[in-house]
C-alpha positions in Angstrom: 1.8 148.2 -165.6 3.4 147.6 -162.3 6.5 145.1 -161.5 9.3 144.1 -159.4 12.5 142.1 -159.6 16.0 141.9 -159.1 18.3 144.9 -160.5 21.4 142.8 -161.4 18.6 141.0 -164.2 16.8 143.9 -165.3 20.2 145.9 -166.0 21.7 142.4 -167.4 18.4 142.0 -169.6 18.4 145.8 -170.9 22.1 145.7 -171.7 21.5 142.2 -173.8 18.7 143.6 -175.6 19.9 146.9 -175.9 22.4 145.9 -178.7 19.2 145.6 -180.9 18.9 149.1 -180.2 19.0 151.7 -182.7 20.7 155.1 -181.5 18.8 157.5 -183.6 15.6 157.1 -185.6 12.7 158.8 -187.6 10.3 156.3 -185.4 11.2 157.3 -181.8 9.9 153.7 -180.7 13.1 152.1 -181.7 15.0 154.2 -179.8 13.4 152.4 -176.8 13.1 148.9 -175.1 9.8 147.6 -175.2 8.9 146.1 -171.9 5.7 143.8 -171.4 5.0 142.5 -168.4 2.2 139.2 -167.7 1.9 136.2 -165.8 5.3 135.9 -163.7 7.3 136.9 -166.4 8.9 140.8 -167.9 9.8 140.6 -171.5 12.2 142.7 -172.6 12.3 143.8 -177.1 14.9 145.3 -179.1 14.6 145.8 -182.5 16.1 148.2 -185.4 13.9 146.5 -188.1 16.7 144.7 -189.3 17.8 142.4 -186.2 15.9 142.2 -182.8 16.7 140.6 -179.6 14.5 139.2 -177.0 14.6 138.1 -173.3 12.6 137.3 -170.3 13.5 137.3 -166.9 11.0 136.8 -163.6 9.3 139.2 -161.7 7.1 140.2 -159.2 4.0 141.3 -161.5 1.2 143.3 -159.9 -0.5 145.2 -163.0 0.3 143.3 -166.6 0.6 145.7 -169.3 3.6 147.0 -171.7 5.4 150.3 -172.1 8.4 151.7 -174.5 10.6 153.3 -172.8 14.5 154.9 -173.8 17.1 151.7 -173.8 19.7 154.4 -172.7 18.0 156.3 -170.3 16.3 153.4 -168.2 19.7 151.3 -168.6 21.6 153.9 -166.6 18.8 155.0 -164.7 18.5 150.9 -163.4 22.4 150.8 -163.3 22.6 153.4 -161.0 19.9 152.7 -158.2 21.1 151.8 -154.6 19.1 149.2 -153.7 18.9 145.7 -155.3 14.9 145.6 -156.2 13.7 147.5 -158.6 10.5 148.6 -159.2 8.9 150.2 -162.3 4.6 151.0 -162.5 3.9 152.8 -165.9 0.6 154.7 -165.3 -2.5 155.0 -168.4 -0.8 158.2 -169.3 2.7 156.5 -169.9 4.3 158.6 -167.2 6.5 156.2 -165.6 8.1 155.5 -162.0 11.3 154.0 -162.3 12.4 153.0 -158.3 15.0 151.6 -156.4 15.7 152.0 -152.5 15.4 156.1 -151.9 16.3 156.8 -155.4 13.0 157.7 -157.7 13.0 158.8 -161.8 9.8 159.9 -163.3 10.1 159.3 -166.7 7.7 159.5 -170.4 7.7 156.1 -172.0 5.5 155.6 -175.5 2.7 153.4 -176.2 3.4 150.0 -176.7 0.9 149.9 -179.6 3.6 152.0 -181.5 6.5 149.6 -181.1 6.8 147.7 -184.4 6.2 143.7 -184.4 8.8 141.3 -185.0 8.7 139.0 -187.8 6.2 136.5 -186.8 8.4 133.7 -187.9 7.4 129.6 -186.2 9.9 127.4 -186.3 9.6 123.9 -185.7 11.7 121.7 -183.1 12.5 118.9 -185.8 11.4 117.2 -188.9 11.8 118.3 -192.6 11.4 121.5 -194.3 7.8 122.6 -194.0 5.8 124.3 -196.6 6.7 127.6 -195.7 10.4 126.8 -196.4 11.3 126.5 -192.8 13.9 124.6 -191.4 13.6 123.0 -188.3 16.1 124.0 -186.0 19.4 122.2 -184.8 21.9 122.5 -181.7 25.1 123.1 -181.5 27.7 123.7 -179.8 28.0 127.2 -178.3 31.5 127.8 -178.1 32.2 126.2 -181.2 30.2 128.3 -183.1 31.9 131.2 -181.0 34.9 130.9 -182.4 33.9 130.2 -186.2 32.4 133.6 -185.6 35.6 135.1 -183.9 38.1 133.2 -187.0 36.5 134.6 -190.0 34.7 138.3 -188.7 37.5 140.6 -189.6 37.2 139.2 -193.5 33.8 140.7 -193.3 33.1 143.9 -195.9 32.8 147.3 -194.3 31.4 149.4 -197.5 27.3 148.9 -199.1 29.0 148.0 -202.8 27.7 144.6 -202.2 25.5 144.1 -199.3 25.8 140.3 -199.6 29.8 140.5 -198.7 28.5 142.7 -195.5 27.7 139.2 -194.3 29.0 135.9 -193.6 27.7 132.7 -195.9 26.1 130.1 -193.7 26.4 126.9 -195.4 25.0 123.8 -193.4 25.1 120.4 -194.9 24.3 116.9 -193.1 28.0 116.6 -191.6 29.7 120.0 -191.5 29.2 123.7 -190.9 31.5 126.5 -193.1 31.2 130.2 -192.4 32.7 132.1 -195.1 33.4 135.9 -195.2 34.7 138.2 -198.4 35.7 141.6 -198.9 37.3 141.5 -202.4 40.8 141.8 -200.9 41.0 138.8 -198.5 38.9 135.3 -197.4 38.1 133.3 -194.4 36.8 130.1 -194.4 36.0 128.3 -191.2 34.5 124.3 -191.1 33.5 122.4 -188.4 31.9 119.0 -188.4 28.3 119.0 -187.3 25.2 116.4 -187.1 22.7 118.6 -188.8 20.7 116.0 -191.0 19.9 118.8 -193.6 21.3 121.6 -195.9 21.1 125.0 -195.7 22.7 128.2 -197.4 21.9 131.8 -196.3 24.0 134.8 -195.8 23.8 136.5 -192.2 24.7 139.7 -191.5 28.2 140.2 -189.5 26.2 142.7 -186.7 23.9 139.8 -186.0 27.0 136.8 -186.0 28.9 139.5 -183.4 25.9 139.5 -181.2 25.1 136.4 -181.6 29.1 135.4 -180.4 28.9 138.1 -177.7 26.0 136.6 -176.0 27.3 133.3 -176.1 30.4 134.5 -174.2 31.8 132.2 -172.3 28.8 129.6 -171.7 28.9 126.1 -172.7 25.5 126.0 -173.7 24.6 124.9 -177.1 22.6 127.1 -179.6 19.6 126.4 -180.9 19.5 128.0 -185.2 17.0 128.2 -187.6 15.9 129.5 -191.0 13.6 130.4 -193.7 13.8 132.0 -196.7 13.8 135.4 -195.2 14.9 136.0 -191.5 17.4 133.4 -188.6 16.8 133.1 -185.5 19.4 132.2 -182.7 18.3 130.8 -179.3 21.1 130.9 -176.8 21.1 131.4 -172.9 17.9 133.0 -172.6 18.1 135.1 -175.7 16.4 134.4 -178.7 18.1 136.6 -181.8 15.6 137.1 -185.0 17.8 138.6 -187.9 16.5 139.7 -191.8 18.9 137.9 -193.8 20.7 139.3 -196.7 20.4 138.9 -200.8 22.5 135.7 -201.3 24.5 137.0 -204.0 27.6 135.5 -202.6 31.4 134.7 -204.7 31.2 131.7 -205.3 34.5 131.4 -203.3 35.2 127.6 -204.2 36.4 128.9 -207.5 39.2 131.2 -205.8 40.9 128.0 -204.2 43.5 126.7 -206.1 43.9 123.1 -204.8 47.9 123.6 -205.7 50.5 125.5 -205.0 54.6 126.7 -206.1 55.7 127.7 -203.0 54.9 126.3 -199.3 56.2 128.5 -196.4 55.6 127.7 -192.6 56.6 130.1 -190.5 55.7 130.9 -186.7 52.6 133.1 -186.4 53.9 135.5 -183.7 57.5 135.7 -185.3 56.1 137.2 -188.4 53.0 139.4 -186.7 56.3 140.9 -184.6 58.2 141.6 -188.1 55.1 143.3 -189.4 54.7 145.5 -186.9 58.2 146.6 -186.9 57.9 147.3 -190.6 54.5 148.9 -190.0 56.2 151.8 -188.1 57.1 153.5 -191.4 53.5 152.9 -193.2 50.8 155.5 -192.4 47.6 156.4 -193.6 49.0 159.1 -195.8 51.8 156.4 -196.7 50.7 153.0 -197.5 53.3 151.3 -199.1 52.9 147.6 -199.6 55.5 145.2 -197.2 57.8 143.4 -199.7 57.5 139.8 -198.5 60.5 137.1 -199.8 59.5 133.7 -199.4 63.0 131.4 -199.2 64.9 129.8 -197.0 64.4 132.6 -194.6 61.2 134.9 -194.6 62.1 139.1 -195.5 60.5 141.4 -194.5 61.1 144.8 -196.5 59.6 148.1 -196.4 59.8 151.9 -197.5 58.2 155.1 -197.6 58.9 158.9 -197.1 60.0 158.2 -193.6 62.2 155.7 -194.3 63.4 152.2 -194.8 62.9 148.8 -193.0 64.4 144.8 -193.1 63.8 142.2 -191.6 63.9 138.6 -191.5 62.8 135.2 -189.6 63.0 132.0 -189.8 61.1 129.3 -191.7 60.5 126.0 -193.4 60.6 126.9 -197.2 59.9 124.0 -199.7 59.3 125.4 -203.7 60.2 128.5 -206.0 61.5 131.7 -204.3 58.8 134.3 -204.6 58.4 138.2 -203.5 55.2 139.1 -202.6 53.2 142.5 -201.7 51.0 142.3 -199.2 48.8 145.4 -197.3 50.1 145.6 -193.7 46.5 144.9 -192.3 45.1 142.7 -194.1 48.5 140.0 -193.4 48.1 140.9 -189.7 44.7 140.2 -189.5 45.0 136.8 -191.1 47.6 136.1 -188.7 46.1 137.0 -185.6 42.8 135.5 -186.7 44.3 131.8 -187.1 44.7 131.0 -183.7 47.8 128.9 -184.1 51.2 129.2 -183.1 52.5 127.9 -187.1 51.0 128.5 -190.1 51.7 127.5 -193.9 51.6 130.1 -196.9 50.9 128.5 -200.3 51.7 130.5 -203.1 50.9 130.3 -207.3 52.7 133.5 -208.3 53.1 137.2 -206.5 49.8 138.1 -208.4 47.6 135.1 -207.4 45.9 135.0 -203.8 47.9 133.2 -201.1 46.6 130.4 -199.3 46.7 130.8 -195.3 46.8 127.5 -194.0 47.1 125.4 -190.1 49.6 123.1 -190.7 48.1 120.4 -190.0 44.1 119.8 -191.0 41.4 121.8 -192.0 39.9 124.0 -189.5 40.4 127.0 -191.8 41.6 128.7 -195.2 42.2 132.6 -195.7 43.1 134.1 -199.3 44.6 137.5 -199.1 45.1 139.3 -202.4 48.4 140.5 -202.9 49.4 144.1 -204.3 51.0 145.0 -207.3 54.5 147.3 -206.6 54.7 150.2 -208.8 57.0 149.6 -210.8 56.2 146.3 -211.8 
């Protein structure tokens, strides 16, 4: 194998594909980039067996063939050349010449015979369903689907108690998109209309939905999704994303909505991030005292631990029963921060049952976050 092309590509192309990337494995293959050169074309594969990550770029092809070699090693060996042509020839012995300007590596790459296949999944350009329970793919917009990601990500579960909740529910029906994440102590839900034609309802792991928003980035390009019973693939902006999908053994979280509400409290997002941080001074790791939120005619903020005491209060518009409230530091901030809007509305049932994060005006999202129980209640 033998090839040329421009450096600004190749290191754009290995550092796309590179996220696919596992760092350490039994199979030293996946440690690697799999590189397959023909026609006019260089190809460039990661995979970790769970989500893989293609691209293809042009270049100057004098031998075809296909060699493994280390994502981390040949990223910062191409990153660092002086000159702005690369070439790379990988010899029958997989000893291979990585070359730019004076600047020469020699490194060991492994057969490509022992890089692993990716699902051999085809998905069809329109239609209906076909018999292998694959839906034909639809378009939409990139940036859109950006910030669904962005809104409901940090709901996403961090522990392997339920695999399913270390994902995000994809529901697609003929008008709308909702992307719901759960971690048993908070819930986003994001919707956004879409002309899809068709339903479907998977759950996608949250490493393949950050990848998949990182490499949209700031194009306005639309992505192209699809599904079968088993894997997604995204096509976006040269890449094409093929991701296992997880057990769907989702909440069913249209049960945790209560439709109504005691207490309605709008209040200005940074206003109350600003008095949660002040009271957060006091609350460590060691120290995790819930924040004592009183919903009235104006919003209090109280705290205390070991190191000491805090209050605070702000403004809002307060309509229903006066309520106190205990809420986790975090999980309040992160609901705030993730909204996106300069007001939001609080709807409360009780200061045991979830509260409703709200715009104030229409529907582009919901949160729940679970409240705590003081001790001495």
């Amino acid at each position: 194998m033998k090839f040329e092309c421009e450096k600004s590509s190749l290191a754009e192309a290995i550092a796309g594909v590179s996220r696919a990337v596992t760092m350490r494995s039994s199979v030293p293959a996946l440690e690697g980039i799999l590189f397959k050169a023909e026609g006019n074309t260089l190809t460039l594969t990661g995979y970790d067996l769970e989500m893989g990550i293609t691209t293809k770029i042009d270049a100057r092809i004098r031998d075809e063939g296909a060699v493994v070699l280390s994502a981390k090693l040949v990223g910062d060996m191409v990153r660092r050349l002086p000159a702005e042509l690369v070439e790379i020839e990988c010899s029958e012995n997989l000893v291979t010449t990585v070359k730019g300007g004076i600047t020469e590596y020699n490194i060991t790459g492994i057969s490509a015979a022992d890089y692993p296949e990716l699902p051999a999944v085809a998905f069809q350009q329109g239609g209906e369903e076909n018999k292998n329970g694959v839906t034909p793919a639809i378009a939409m917009d990139g940036p859109i689907l950006k910030e669904m990601i962005e809104t409901t990500i940090y709901a996403v579960s961090q522990d392997d108690k339920k695999p399913a909740n270390n994902g995000e529910k994809f529901v697609l029906e003929s008008d709308k998109l909702t992307l719901v994440a759960l971690d048993g102590f908070r819930l986003a839900i994001c919707e956004r209309p879409v002309t899809a034609g068709r339903e479907v309802s998977i759950v996608i792991p949250a490493k393949t939905l950050n990848e998949v928003a990182r490499l949209i980035g700031d194009s306005d390009e639309a992505v192209a999704i699809s599904a079968s019973k088993r894997y997604v693939v995204f096509t976006l902006g040269g890449y094409t994303v093929i991701s296992r999908l997880l057990d769907d053994a989702f909440l069913d979280y249209k049960k945790t909505i209560n439709p109504s509400h005691l207490t309605r409290v709008v209040v200005g997002v940074k206003e109350f991030s600003d008095a949660i941080e002040r009271a957060s001074l006091i609350i460590t790791e060691r120290l995790k005292n819930p924040l004592r939120i009183t919903f009235d005619e104006n919003l209090t903020v109280r705290c205390q631990t070991e190191l000491g005491k805090v209050m605070d209060s702000i403004p809002c518009e307060f309509e229903g029963e006066k309520m106190e409230v205990g809420f986790n530091n975090r999980y309040l901030l992160d609901a705030l921060r993730n909204s996106g809007s300069d007001k939001v509305a609080f709807e409360l049932n009780g200061p045991l049952s979830p509260v409703k994060v709200l715009p104030v005006e229409g529907d582009d999202f919901i949160f729940l976050v679970m409240p705590v129980r003081f001790k001495n209640d």
